[in-house]
Every structure is written in structure tokens, then in C-alpha cells.
N, C-alpha and C positions, 0 to 999 in steps of 0.2 A: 908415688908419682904416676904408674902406670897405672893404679884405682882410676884416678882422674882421667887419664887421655880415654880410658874403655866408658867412662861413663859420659864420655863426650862425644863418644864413635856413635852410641847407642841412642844419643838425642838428636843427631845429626839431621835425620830425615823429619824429624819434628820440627828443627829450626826452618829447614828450608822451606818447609809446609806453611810454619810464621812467616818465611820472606817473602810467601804470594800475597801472603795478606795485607804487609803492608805494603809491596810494593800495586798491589791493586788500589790503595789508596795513594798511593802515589801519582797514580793512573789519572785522576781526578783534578789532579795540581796541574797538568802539564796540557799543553792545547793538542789534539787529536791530529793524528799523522804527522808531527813535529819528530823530531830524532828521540829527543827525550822521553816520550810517547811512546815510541815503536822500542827503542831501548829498553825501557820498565815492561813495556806489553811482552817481548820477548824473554823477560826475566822469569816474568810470572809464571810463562811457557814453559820454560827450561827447567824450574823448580819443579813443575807438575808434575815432567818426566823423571825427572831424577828421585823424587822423594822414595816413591814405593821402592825403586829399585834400591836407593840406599838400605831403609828398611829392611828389606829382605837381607840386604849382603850382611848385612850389621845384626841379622834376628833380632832387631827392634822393631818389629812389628810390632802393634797394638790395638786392639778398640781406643783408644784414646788417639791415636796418631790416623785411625782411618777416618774417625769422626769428622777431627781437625781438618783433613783431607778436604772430605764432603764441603766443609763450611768453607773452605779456603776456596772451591772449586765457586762455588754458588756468591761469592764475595766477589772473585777477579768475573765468573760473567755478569755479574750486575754491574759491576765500576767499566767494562769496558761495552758493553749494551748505552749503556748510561751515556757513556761517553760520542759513541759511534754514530746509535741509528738516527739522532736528530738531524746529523749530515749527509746523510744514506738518503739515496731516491733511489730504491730499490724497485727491479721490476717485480712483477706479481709471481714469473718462474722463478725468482731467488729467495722471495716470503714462500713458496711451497717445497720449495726444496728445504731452506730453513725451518720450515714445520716439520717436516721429514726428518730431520738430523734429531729435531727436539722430540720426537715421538718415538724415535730409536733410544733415546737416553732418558725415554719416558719408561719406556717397556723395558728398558734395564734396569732401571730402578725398580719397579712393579715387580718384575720377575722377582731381582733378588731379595726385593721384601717378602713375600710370598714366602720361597724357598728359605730363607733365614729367621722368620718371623722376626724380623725387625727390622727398619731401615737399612737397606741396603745398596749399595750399587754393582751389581754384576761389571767387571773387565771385561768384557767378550773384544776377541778383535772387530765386529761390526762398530760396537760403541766407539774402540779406540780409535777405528779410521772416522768414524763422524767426528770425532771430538777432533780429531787432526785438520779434516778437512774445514769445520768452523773457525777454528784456531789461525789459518793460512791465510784464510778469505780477508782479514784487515790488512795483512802485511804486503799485498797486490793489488791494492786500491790507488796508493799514489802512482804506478806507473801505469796503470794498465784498466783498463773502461770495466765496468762491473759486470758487464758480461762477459767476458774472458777471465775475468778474477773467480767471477760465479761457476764458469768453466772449468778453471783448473782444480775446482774443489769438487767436482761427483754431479754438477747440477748440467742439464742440455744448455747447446747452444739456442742462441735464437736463433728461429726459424725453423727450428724444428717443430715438429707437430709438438710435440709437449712443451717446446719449451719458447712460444709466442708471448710476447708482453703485448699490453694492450694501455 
């Protein structure tokens, strides 16, 4: 009986890494900025973080559960991209700073292929505060004008010299 519950601790972070994925297809089903939406979009979130850290507590880490990761990470942002930007009238300083965020988890990537010779994604706390600060920017949209949303996530305000829409 204790076989069991330890071989259950050890997949734990694997499951939750499968709960992004389908609740990113989940994503799909429900209409954009609805409860239901933000409920499943937070889930995804919440999994994200929690996985590795399971992993680790449980030394069930693996190439197979980092993979999983990867795919699971690159799944919830295409279901929730998918979802978002057709309603998004974003200004031109939120697509550059959004380039920005995407070129930091570009070079982390690059880096840790380089350094690992094989696909990889470097943790650096830069990547994990972009990945935070993308991650946020849907869940401030219903209250709050996309330039303040865009604000509260690393991008200028408008009216700044850099940070003027046109």
C-alpha cells in the first residue's frame, strides 16, 4: 500500500504538467474574460508553478516531465494567444514590450540549447519575471484600460518617451 501512495507522490508533478494541457484546451471551450476563462487560465498558471516545485520535493524530476513541461508551457500559450489577441487592440508600446518578453524566453531558450546541447529552457529569474509579468497582463484586462494593465506588467506608461502609441 505504501508502494502505491510513493509511486503516486513521484508522478504527481507529471499529472499536474497533464492538467495545463488539458485545461489549456479547456481554454478554448469557454468565451474569453468569462469566469470560467479566467478560472481554467489561472489553473494552467497555478500548475506551471507548482509542477517543478513538486518535482524537486518528490525527486521526480525527469527529461521526460521537463519535456512534458516544455510542451505543456507552449500548448496553454497558443490556447490562450488564440484565444486573447483577436480581442486585444493593443498599442504598439505593449507589441514591443511583448516582443521584448518573447526575445528574453527566446535567449533563454538559445542559451540553454547551446549550453545543454539539446533543447532547452534556462530558469533564470529574468525569464521567470517575464513569464510572470505575461501571465498577469490577461487577468487586468477586465478592470483596468491596457495601458495600466500593460503597466503593471514591466511595459512604460503612455506618454512617456518610449512608451507613446500612435
Amino acid at each position: 500500500m505504501r508502494q502505491k501512495g510513493g509511486r503516486m507522490k513521484k508522478r504527481l508533478a507529471n499529472l499536474l504538467t497533464g492538467l495545463r494541457i488539458l485545461c489549456s484546451g479547456a481554454l478554448m471551450l469557454f468565451p474569453a474574460f468569462s469566469a470560467r476563462f479566467y478560472l481554467t487560465y489561472l489553473l494552467c498558471g497555478l500548475s506551471d508553478m507548482a509542477d517543478g516545485a513538486v518535482a524537486r520535493k518528490t525527486d521526480s524530476a525527469s527529461r521526460f516531465g521537463a519535456r512534458l513541461d516544455t510542451a505543456a508551457d507552449l500548448v496553454f500559450a497558443a490556447a490562450a494567444l488564440t484565444k486573447l489577441l483577436p480581442l486585444l487592440h493593443l498599442p504598439r508600446w505593449l507589441w514591443l514590450w511583448t516582443a521584448a518578453i518573447a526575445a528574453v524566453k527566446a535567449a533563454g531558450l538559445t542559451w540553454g540549447t547551446v549550453r545543454w546541447k539539446r533543447l532547452a529552457s534556462e530558469h533564470t529569474a529574468l525569464n521567470k519575471l517575464t513569464g510572470l509579468a505575461l501571465f498577469l497582463l490577461p487577468l487586468t484586462l477586465s478592470f483596468a484600460d491596457i495601458r495600466y494593465s500593460g503597466g503593471c506588467c514591466g511595459a512604460p506608461p503612455r506618454g512617456t518617451a518610449s512608451g507613446r502609441s500612435r
